[in-house]
N, C-alpha and C positions, 0 to 999 in steps of 0.2 A: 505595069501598074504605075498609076499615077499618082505618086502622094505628093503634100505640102508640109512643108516645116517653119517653123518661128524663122523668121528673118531672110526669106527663099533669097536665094542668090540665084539673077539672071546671068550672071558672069560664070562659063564655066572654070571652074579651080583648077590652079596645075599645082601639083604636084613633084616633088624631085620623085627619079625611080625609083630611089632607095624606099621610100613612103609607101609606091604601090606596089613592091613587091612583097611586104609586109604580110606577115599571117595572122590573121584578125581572128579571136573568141567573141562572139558575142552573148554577155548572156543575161537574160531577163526573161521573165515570165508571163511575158505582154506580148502577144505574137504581133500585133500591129506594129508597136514599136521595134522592134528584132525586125519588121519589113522596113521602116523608115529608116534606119541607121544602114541596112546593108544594101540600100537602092543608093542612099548620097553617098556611100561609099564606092558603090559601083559607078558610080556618073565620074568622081574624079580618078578613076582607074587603079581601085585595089579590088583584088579578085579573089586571092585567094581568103575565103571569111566563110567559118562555122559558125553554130546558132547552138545555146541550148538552151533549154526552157527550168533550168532548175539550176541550184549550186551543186547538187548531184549529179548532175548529169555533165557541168562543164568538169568537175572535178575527172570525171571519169572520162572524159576526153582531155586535160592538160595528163593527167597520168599515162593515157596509152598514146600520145604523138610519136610518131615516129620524129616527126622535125615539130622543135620547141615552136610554139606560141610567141610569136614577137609581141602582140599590142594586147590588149584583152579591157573590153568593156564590161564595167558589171552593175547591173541593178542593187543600188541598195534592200529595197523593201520586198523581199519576195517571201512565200509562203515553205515551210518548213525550215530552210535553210538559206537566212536572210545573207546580204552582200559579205557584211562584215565578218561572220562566219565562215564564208565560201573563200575568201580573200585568206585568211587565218591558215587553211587547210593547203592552199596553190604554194603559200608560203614555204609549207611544211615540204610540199614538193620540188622544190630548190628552182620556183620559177623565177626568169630571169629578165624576162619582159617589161613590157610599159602597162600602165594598168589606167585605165579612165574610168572615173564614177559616174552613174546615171542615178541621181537622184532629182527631187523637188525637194531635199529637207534646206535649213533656212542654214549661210553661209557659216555661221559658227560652228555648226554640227559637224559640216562639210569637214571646214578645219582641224575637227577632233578624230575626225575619219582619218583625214589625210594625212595627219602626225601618228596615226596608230598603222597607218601602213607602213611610213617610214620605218616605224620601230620593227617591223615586219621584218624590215628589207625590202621591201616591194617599191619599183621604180614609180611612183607614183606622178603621174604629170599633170590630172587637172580635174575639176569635176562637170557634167554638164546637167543643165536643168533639164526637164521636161515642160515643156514639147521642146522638141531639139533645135539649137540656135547654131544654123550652120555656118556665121561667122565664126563663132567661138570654139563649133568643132574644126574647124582647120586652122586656127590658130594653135589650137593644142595639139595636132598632126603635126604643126611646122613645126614647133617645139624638139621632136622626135628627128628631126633632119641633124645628120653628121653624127647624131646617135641612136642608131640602131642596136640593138640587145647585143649584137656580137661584143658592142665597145663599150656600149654604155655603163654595164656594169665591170666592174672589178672584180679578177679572179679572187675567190671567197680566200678570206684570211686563212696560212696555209701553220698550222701551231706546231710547233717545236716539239721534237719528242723528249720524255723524262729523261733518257739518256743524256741528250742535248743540253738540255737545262742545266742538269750535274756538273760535264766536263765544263760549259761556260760559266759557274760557279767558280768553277776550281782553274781555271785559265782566265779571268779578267774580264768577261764580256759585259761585266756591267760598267754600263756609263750614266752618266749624269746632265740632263742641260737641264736652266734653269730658265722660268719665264716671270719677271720684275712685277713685285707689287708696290703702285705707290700710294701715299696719303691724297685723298681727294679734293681737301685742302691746302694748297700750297705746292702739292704735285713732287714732293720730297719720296726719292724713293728712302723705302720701309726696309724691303729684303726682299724675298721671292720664293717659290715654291720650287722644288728639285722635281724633277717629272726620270722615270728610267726610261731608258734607250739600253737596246741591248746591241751589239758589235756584234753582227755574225763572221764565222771566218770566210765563208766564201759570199753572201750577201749582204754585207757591209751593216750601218745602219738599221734593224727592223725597230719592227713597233713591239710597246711592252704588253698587247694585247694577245700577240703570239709567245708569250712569255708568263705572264700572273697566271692565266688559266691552269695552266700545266704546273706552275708551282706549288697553288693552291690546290691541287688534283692528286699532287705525289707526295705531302708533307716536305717542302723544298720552300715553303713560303718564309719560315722564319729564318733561314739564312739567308734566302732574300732580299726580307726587309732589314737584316743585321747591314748586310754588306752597301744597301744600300745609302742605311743610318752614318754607318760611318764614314762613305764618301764624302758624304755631305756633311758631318760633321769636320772632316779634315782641312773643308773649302772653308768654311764659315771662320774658324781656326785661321786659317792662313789670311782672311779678310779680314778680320779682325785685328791682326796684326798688324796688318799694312795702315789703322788705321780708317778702316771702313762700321760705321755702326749700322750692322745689319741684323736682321732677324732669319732664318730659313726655314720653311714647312715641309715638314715630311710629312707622309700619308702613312699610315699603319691601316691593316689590314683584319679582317675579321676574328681570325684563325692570330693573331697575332695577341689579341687580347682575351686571349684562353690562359694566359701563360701570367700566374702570380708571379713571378721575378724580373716581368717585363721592367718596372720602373727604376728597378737597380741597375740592369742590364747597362737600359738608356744612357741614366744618370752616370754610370762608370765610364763610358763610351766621351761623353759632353766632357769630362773629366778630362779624361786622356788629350781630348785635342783643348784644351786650355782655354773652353769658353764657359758660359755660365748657362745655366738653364732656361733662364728669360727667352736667353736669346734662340730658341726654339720653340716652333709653333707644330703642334702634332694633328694633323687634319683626321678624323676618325669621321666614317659613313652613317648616317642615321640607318641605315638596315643592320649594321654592324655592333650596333648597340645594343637591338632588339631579341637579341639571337639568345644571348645569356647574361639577361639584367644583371643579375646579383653580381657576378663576377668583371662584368667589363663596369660596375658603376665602383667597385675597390681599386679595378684596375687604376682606372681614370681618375678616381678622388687620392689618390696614391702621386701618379703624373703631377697633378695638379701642386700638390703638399712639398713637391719635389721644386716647384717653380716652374714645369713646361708651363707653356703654352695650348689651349683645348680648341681646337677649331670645329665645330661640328660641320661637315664639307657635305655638298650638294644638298643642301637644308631646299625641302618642297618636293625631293623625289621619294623620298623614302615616306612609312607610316609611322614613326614614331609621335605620342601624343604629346600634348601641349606639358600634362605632365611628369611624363616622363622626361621631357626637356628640361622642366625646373629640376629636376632630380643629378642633372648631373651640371659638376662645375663650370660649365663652358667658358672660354673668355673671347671667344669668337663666332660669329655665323655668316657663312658662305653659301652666299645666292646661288643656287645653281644659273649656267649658264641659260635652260631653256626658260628662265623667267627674266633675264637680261639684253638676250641679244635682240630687236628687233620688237622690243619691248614699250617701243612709244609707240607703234602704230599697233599695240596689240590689247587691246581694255583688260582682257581678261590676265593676260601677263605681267601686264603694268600692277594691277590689282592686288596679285598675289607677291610680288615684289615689294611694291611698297606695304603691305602688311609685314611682309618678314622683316622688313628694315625697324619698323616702329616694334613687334619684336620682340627682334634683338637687344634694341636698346634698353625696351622697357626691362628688361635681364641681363642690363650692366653689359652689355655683351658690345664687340665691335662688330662693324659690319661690313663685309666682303662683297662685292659684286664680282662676278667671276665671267666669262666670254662676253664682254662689252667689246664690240671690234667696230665699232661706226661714231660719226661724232654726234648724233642723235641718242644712241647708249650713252655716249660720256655725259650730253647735257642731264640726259634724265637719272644720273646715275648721282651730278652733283643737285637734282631740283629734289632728289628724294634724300637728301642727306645721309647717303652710304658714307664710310670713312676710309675703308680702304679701296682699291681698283686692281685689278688685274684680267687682260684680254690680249686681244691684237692689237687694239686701238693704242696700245700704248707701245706692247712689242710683244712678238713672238716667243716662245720656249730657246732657248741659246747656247752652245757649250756654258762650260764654266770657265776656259780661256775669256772666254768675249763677254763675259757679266759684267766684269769690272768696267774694260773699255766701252761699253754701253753706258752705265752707272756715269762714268765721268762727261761723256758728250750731254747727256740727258742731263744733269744738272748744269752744266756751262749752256745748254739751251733755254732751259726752263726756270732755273731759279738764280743762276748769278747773274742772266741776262739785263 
């Protein structure tokens, strides 16, 4: 069969081998086009490639492979059981592959596809238009060189069992880094936010997402965030001492502001290591709030009466309304990262960022920009008058050894220069 495609290439393609020995899904409800993708797939030498005409039917072949699916193209618009749908379900399936979109919809949409795959987990690499543009299909093939499914993804996060969690309670495994937030004016650092790291005994270092679940899962969260509380209140205590005027953020947790004694608890704690309340910033989730109004809004007007600091954190992911906002003290709002980073060449991210900033402020509030890591984030971070900054662009999460010795080079660079 002799088809043509948008942009025909007389050059034929090479390919590494790793490419053509790839296991290709094809699946769209177009049988023409299901011939055009696995004819120019055959001419640069991948062979092995299935076909299904539905998200039914591809489902029902990623379920029964004997050998996983490496690449999988999938039609957005199909009839019963549309792309996005079919994508949702492969997910469900613990597929580990590359996925390519075959739409016409217009590049925004594409966008909003392609960040809801991520959130998927789905290796998501690129979309193409119809009629197919076989430049642009083998540049997103070359994409896929050096990473094939074996490597490409990451063995899935492997969580700590309740037992685990207990004994690292009760044997020290919590640690502390912290990552510096500074004023966006003047470039003074402010303090920083304490992020947990857990010490495993035989895998060193892991991440706190194989840890919160599981604490939040066995009623283990509140000594959690206790032990947590008072690391960091112990650091803050000792920097202050030294002479350092810092502020620190803790995050409190859902299941945390259930508890009517929380504010005392705190407040005894800030006591003990010798600083005052100002100087703590409590970062609480806007889904966190929504869970049991009455009680997290006594919580928090409690906090507040006490002199914390209210940060409403990842402000734009959650559903809480504009009034429910006003209803609680806040004296902070934290841009989430996904309306920051990459956010100047993004309209609709820019958009919703600079709304949250103006705000913020119009509710007295300061304003946080949080995963700015490029010097294009930092310009538009200071064009939209946020006040405070925290990302990579400035510095990464860090023990609490190396905050200080950070803290002192960053201003003999920046401000005594």
């Amino acid at each position: 069969m002799n088809v043509s495609t948008e942009n025909e290439m007389t050059t034929p393609m090479s390919l590494p081998d790793e490419i053509k020995s790839l296991r290709v899904l094809l699946v769209d409800d177009d049988e023409f086009m299901l011939d055009i993708i696995e004819e120019v797939l055959s001419q640069w030498g991948i062979e092995n490639i299935s076909r299904a005409n539905s998200g039914t039917e591809a489902l029902a072949q990623v379920a029964g492979a004997v050998e996983q699916f490496q690449l999988l193209f999938c039609d957005l618009q199909m009839p019963e059981m549309d792309g996005i749908e079919c994508l949702r379900h492969v997910s469900d399936l613990n597929y580990e592959g590359a996925v390519i979109l075959l739409s016409g919809a217009n590049a925004r949409l594409l966008d909003t596809v392609g960040n809801l795959l991520m959130e998927h987990k789905l290796n998501y690499v690129g979309a193409l238009e119809k009629p197919i543009d076989q430049a642009l299909l083998y540049a997103l093939l070359k994409k896929l060189s050096g990473a094939v499914p074996k490597t490409q993804i990451q063995s899935p996060l492997e969580l700590l069992t309740p037992d685990e969690v207990r004994e690292g309670l009760e044997t020290g495994c919590v640690e502390l880094f912290f990552q510096p937030k500074i004023a966006v004016n003047g470039q003074r650092v402010l303090g920083a936010e304490c992020l947990l790291r857990w010490r495993h005994p035989v895998q060193g270092i892991i991440s706190p997402l194989a840890v919160i679940p599981v604490a939040e899962a066995h009623g283990l969260i509140d000594t959690l965030t206790l032990q947590i509380f008072t690391k960091a209140m112990g650091y803050l205590g000792e920097w202050t001492r030294q002479g350092h005027a810092l502020r620190v953020s803790v995050n409190i947790s859902v299941d945390n502001l259930q508890h009517l004694d929380l504010p005392d608890v705190l407040a005894s704690i800030v006591r003990q290591a010798g600083i005052e309340t100002h100087q703590v910033m409590l970062e609480v989730t806007e889904s966190s709030i929504i869970r049991d109004l009455t009680t997290s809004l006594e919580i928090i007007t409690r906090l507040r009466l006490l002199g914390f600091g209210l940060s409403i954190d990842d402000f734009g992911t959650g559903n809480s309304s504009m009034e429910k906002l006003k209803q609680m003290p806040f004296t902070e709002l934290k841009v989430d990262r996904a309306f920051v980073f990459g956010a100047a060449n993004d309209p609709v991210a820019r958009a919703i960022f600079e709304s949250s900033v103006k705000l913020g402020h119009s509710l007295g509030m300061k304003v946080v920009a949080e995963g700015a890591e490029t010097q294009e984030d930092l310009d538009l971070v200071t064009t939209l008058n946020c006040d405070e900054l925290q990302g990579y662009v400035i510095a990464k999460p860090m023990p609490a050894i190396e905050f200080i010795k950070w803290k002192k080079c960053w201003e003999n660079r920046n401000i005594n220069s």
